[in-house]
N, C-alpha and C positions, 0 to 999 in steps of 0.2 A: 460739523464736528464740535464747534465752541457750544453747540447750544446741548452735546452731553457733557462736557464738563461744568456747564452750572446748571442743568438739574443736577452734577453728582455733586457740587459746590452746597447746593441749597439742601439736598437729601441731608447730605451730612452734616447739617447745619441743625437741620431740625430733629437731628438723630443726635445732638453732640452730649446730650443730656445724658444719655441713657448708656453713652459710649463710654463718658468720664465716669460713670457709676461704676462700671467694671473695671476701675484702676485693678483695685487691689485683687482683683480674682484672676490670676496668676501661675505660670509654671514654669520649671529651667527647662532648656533645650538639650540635648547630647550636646552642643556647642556651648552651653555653659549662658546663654543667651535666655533672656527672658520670653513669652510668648503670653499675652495676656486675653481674656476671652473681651477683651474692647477690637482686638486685633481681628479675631474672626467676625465680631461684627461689621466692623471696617469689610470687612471681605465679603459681608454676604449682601452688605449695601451695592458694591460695586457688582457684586457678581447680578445682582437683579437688575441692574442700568444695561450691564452689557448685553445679557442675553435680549432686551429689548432694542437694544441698538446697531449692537455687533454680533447677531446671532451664528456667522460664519467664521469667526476668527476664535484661535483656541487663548484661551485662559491663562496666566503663567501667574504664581503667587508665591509670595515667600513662604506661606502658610501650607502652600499645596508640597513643597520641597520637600524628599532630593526628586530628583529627575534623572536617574542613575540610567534607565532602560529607555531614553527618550530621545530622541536626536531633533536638532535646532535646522529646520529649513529655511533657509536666508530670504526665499522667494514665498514663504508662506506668511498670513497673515494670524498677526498676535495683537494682545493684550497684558501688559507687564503691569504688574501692582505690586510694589509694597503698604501694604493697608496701613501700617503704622512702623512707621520708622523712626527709631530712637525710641525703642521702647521702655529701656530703662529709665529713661526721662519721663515716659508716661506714668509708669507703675509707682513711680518715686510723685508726683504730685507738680513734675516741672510741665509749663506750656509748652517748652519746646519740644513739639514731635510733631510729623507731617504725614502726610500723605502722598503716593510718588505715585502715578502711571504714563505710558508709555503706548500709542499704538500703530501698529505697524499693518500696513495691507498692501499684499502683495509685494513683502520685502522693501519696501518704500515708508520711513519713517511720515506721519501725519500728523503728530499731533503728540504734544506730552503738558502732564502738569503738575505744577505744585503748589498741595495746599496745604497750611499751618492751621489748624481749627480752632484753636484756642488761644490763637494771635489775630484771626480771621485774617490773613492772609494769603494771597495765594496771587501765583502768574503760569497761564499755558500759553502755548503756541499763538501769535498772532497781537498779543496785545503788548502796549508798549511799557517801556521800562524809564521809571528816572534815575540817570545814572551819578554815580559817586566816586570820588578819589578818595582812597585810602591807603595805609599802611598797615593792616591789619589782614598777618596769614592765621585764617582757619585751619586748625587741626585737628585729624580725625581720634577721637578718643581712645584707638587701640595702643596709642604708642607708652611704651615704657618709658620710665624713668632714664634709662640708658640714651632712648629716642632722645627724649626731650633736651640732655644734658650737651648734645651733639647739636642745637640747635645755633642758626649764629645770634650773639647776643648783641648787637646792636645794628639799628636802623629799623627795625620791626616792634611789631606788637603781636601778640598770640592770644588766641582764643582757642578753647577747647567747649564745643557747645553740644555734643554727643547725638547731632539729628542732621547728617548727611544731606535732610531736605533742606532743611534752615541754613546749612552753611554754603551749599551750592547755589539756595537764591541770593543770598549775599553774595557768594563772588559774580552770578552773574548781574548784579546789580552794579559792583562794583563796593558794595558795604567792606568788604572784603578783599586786598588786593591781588590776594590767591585762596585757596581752598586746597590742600596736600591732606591724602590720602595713600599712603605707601604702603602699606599694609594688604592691601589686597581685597577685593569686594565682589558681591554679585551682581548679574545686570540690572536686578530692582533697584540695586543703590544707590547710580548710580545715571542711569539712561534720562530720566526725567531731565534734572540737571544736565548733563551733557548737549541734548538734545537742544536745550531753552542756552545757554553757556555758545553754541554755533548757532542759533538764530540771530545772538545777540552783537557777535562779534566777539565772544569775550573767549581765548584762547583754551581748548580743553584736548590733556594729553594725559 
């Protein structure tokens, strides 16, 4: 299992060039959300890994969405990708955007990971963590001004880093002394993290 996550570590390593080339080629979503064509090549990267490796399990992408007519088999086996997450951060010129998947066979979680390409960093399943104490809650960038004003003002420190990959390796590092998300998310957002967040020990609800 680890040894598709670094060919897909290394593919897109050697693909990062041509991926970063596609900042600025671009479009709004119905949800007002960006989708950049660096995104679908992220996805066609992944999708040529899988079909060599998981040629039996279906595909699920943030790019392939909605999934309005599609129903979710608990016992079946998947593939979850967000190709690029925090994409407004990519299209903007910022490092911080990652890379999320997730896979599942036969309803039994196997394997997830996360990589930052332009940080070169990245942790899946299996490999160890150095851990950290902090006082630093991650927040997820959808919140309002009202959000924010409601927050408690002392004892903490706040980050707002807009790449759900970035701030779930941090809380499961511990860089982070939580990661809060209230707002509401899809399973690409969110599983990677999760996933790696109960390997580690580090509380995720």
């Amino acid at each position: 299992m680890n040894n598709f996550f670094q060919d897909l570590i290394d593919e897109l390593g050697r693909q990062l060039e041509s991926i970063i080339l596609l900042r600025q080629t671009y479009k709004e979503k119905s949800d007002g959300s960006f989708v950049s064509e660096g995104d679908y090549l992220v996805q066609k990267i992944v999708i040529d890994l899988v079909k060599n490796h998981f040629p039996l399990h279906t595909f699920i992408s943030e790019e392939l969405a909605p999934f309005d007519n599609w129903v979710f088999d608990e016992l079946e086996s998947y593939v979850i990708l967000d190709p690029i997450d925090g994409t407004e951060n990519f299209v903007s010129g910022l490092k911080e955007w990652g890379v999320g998947i997730s896979i599942y066979t036969d309803g039994n979680h196997e394997s997830s990971l996360i990589y930052l390409p332009e940080l070169d960093d990245y942790l899946y399943t299996g490999m160890k963590v150095q851990k950290y104490k902090s006082r630093i809650i991650g927040l997820s960038s959808s919140l309002t001004k009202n959000d924010l004003l409601g927050l408690p003002d002392e004892g903490y420190e706040y980050r707002i880093i807009g790449c759900s990959m970035y701030n779930m390796l941090s809380a499961v590092r511990g860089s982070y002394a939580r990661f809060e998300n209230v707002k509401g998310v899809n399973c690409w957002d969110i599983l990677p993290g999760l996933n790696l967040a109960i390997e580690h020990g580090v509380k995720a609800e």
